[in-house]
C-alpha positions as a printed Julia matrix, in Angstrom:
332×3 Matrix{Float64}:
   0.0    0.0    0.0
   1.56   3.42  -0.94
   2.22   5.72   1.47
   2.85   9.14   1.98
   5.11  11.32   4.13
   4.33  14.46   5.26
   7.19  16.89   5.78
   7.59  17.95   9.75
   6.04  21.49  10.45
   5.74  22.98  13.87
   3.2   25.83  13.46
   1.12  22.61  12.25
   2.31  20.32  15.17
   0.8   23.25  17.42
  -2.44  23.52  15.89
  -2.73  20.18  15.9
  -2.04  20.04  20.12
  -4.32  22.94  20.33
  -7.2   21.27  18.5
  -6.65  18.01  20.24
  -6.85  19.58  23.76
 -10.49  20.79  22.77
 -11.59  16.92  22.73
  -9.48  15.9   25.99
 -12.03  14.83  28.75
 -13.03  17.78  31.4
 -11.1   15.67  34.29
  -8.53  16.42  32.19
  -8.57  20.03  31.98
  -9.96  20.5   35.74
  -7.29  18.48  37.57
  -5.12  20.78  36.21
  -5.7   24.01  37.37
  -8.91  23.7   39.98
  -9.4   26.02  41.71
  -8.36  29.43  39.86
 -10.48  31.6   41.73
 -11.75  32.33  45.22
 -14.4   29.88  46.53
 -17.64  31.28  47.94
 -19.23  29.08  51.25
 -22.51  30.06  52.1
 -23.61  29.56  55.05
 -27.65  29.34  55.61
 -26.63  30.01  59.27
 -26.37  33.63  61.03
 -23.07  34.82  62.91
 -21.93  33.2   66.08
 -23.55  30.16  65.48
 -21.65  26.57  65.76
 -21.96  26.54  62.09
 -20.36  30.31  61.78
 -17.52  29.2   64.16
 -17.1   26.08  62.3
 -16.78  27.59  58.82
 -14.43  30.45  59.44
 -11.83  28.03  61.35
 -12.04  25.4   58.61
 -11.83  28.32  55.66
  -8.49  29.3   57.07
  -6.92  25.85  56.48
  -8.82  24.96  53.46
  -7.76  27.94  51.66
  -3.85  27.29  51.94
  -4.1   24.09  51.01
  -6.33  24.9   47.34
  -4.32  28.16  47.44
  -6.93  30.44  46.86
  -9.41  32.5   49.53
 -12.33  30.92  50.68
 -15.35  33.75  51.32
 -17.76  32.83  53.9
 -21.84  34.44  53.19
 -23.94  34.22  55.46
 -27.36  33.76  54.22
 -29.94  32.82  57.28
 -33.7   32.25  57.08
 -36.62  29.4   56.94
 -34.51  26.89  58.24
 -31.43  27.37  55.85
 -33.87  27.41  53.03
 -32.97  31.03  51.42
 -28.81  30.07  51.46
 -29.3   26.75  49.9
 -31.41  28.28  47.41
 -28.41  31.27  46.5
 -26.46  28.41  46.6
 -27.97  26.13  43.8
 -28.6   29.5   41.68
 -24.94  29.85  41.02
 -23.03  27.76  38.61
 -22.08  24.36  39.5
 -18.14  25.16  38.57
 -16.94  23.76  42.03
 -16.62  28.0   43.35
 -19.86  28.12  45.51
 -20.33  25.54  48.09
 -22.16  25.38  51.15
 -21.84  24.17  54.79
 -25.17  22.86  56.79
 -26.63  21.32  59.82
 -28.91  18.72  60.84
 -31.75  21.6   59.81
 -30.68  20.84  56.08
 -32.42  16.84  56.89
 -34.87  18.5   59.12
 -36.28  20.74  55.79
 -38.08  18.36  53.76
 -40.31  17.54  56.72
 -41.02  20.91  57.27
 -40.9   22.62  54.13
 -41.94  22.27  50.42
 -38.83  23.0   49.17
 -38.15  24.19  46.06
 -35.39  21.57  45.23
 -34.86  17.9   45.82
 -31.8   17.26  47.85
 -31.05  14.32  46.87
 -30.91  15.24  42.66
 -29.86  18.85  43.2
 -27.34  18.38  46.1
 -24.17  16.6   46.27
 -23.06  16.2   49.73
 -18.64  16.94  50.18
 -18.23  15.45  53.1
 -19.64  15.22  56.76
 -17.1   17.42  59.06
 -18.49  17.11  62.88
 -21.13  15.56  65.06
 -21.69  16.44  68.89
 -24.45  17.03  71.52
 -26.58  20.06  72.09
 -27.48  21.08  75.57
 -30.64  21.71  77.42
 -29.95  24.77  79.06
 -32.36  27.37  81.09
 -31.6   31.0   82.41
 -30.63  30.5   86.16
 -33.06  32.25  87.39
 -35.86  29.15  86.68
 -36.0   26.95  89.6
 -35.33  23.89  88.09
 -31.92  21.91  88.57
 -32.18  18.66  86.43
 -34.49  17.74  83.94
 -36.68  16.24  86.35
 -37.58  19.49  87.65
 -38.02  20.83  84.39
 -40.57  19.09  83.52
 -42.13  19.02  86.62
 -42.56  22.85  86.32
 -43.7   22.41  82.81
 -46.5   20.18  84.25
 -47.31  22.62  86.98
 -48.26  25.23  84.63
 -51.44  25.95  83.15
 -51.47  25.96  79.19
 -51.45  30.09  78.9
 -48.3   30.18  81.07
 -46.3   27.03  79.32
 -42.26  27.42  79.95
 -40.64  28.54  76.71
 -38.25  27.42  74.88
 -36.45  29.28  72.03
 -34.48  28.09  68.93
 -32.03  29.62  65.98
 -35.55  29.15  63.7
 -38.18  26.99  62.94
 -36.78  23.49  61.22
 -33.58  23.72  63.41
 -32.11  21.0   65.55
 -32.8   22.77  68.73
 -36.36  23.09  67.54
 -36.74  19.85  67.18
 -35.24  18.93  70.02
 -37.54  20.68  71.88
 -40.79  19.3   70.46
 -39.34  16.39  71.29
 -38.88  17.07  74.52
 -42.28  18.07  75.05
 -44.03  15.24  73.32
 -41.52  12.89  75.12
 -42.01  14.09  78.66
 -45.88  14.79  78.18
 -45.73  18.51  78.6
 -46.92  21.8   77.12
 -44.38  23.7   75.85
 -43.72  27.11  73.42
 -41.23  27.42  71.15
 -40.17  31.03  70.04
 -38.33  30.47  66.63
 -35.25  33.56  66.47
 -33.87  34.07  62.83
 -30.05  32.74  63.99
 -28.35  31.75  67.6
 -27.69  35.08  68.82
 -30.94  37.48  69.54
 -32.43  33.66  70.52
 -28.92  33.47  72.87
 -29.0   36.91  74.03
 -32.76  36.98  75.09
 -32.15  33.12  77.03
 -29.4   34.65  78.88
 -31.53  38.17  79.45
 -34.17  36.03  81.11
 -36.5   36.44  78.3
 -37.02  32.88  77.7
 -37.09  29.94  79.74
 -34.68  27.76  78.12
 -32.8   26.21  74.98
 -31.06  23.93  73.25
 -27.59  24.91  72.25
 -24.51  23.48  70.6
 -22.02  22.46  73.38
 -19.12  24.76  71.8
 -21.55  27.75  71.75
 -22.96  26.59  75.26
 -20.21  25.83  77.45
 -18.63  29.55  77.76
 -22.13  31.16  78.88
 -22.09  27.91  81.51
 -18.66  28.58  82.95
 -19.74  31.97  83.49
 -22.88  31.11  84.75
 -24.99  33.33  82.41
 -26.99  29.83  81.87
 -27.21  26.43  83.89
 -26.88  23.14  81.65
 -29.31  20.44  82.72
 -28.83  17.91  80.05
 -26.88  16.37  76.6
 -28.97  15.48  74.05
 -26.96  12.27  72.64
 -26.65   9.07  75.04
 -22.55   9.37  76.59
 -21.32  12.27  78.75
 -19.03  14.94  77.13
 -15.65  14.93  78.81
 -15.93  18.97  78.69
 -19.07  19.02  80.78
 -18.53  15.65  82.53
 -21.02  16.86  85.28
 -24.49  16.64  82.94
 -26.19  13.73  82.12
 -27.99  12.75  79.0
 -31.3   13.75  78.4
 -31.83   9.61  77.91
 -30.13   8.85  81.43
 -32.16  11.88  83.43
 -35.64  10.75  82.73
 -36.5   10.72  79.02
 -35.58   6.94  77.96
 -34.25   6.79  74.09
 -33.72  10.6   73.45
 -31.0   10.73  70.66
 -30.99  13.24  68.96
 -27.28  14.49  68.08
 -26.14  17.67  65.74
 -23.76  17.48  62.73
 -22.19  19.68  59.97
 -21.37  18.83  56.26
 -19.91  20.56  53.21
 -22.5   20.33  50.56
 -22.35  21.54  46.94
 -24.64  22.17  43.7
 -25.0   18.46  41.82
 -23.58  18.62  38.36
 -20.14  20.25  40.23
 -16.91  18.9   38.08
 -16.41  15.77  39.27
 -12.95  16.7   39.77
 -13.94  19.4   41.77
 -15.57  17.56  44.23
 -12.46  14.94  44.79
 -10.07  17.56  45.4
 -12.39  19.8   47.57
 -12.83  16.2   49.47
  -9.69  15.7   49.61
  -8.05  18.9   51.12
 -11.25  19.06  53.7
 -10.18  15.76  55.0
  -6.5   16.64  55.54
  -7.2   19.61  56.94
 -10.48  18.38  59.37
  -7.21  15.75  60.29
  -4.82  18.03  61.02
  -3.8   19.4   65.04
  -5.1   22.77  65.1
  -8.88  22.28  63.83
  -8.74  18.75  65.86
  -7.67  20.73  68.51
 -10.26  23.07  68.1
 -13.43  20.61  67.55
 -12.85  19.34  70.81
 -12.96  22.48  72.35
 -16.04  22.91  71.19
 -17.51  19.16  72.37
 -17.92  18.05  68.64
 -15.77  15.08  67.32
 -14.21  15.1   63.75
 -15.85  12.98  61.29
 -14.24  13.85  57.71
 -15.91  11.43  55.61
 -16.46  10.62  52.0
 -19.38  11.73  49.73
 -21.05   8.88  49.72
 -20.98   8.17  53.53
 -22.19  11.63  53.93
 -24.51  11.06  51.79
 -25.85   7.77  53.56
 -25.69   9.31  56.59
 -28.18  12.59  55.33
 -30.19  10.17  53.41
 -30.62   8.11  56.76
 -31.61  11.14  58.8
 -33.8   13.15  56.11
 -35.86   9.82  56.65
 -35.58   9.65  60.0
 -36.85  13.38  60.91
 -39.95  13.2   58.83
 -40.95   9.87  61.1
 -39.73  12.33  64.21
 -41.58  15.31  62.59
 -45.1   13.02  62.04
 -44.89  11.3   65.46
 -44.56  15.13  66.9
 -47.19  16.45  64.64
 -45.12  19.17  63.08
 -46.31  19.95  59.19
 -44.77  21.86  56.21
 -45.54  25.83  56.7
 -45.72  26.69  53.38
């Protein structure tokens, strides 16, 4: 078979590279450079909250290892509703993520959402679990949880013992319908829009009492702005090794533990996701935010996407049998 040779020419060798690059596979292309730009986490969470703390200490180490600044929004409201949405409105190029709680599970029982978290939301990993606290201004005469909710019993319906929370949908709502349905007691819950008018008005004596994440807790304990009466998980936390859990002191079975996770739009690159994984990971394992998780009663988790995605499945399930044994419906 004749052949034939074509002389060597490299302006055509070039074009040639250029126009083969075109048809290389996006992996390809994104594990080279990824990211370019700054990375936006929003954070459907207000200031000061566990979440807040959680995201600013993690940014610091997760944007020397990608090498570029990571910008924390916060974007609070309906239960993390409004951030999620801002978050799935921007385009799923791996540069606007998100960070959530247990309220992100908690939203499909109590919301008709406008997206489907498990088609429009990849999960990045889970970072943290850890306990909330039962806590009441010190002014309430009530000591353990037994004497909560004898009070709570003593009162007639138009003068139930409140209870606030960071919203409605939150973990420390929840918890506290839980609570009341548990123990067989009349309860109100004030829903604040983020931890810290709900925090400031517990510790001004405006409300009766709370659930709070340990970390945000156990300073206003110390200081004995509030009094801590019980965990909401089943073991003792070695930081406040003298309250029980809220399943030991009276309410048999109460589990009902918080957790963050790095989230992100569905349809991200898919090398995005790995290396945003991966760098979350090393830097959840490394001394200083160790160090600082346990300061704050959480324990590190740093898991892949599909065990935080088990894991959020599991729970989204599990809060809509919570939310229909409780009797709490969608609002809107």
């Amino acid at each position: 078979m004749p052949t034939t040779t074509i002389p060597f020419n490299p302006r055509r060798c070039r074009a040639l590279a250029i126009g083969a690059a075109a048809f290389l596979p996006v992996p390809f292309a994104w594990a080279q450079g990824y990211p370019t730009k700054p990375i936006r986490l929003i954070l459907p969470n207000a200031p000061g909250s566990s979440v807040d703390n959680m995201a600013r200490q993690l940014a610091v180490g997760l944007g020397t290892a990608l090498g570029q600044s990571i910008v924390v929004e916060n974007v609070p409201g309906s239960g993390g509703l409004i951030g999620i949405s801002q978050m799935l409105r921007a385009p799923r190029d791996g540069y606007t993520i998100g960070m959530v709680a247990n309220n992100y599970a908690i939203g499909p029982s109590l919301y008709r959402l406008p997206y489907d978290p498990a088609r429009d939301i990849v999960p990045v990993s889970l970072l943290v679990t850890g306990p909330m606290v039962l806590v009441t201004h010190p002014a309430l005469p009530a000591r353990t949880l037994a004497d909560f909710i004898a009070l709570a019993k003593s009162r007639p319906a138009e003068r139930s013992l409140s209870f606030g929370s960071a919203g409605v949908g939150t973990v420390g709502h929840l918890a506290g319908e839980l609570m009341a349905t548990s123990a067989d007691v009349k309860l109100l819950h004030v829903p604040y829009k983020g931890n810290n008018n709900f925090t400031t008005d517990l510790v001004g004596g405006q409300l009766d009492a709370g659930f709070i994440a340990a970390g945000v807790a156990m300073p206003l304990i110390r200081q004995g702005s509030l009094r801590a009466l019980a965990l909401t998980t089943p073991r003792r936390l070695a930081l406040l090794p003298e309250v029980p859990p809220m399943a030991e002191a009276g309410l048999p079975g109460f589990d009902l533990g918080g957790w963050q996770a790095m989230i992100a739009p569905a349809g991200i690159p898919a090398p995005a996701l790995e290396r945003l994984n991966a760098e979350i990971v090393r830097v959840l394992k490394s001394k200083e935010v160790s160090r600082f998780v346990e300061e704050q009663g959480s324990q590190v988790v740093a898991s892949s996407p599909t065990e935080a995605a088990k894991l959020i499945s599991r729970d989204i399930a599990r809060y809509a049998d919570l939310s229909r044994r409780i009797g709490l419906k969608p609002e809107n």
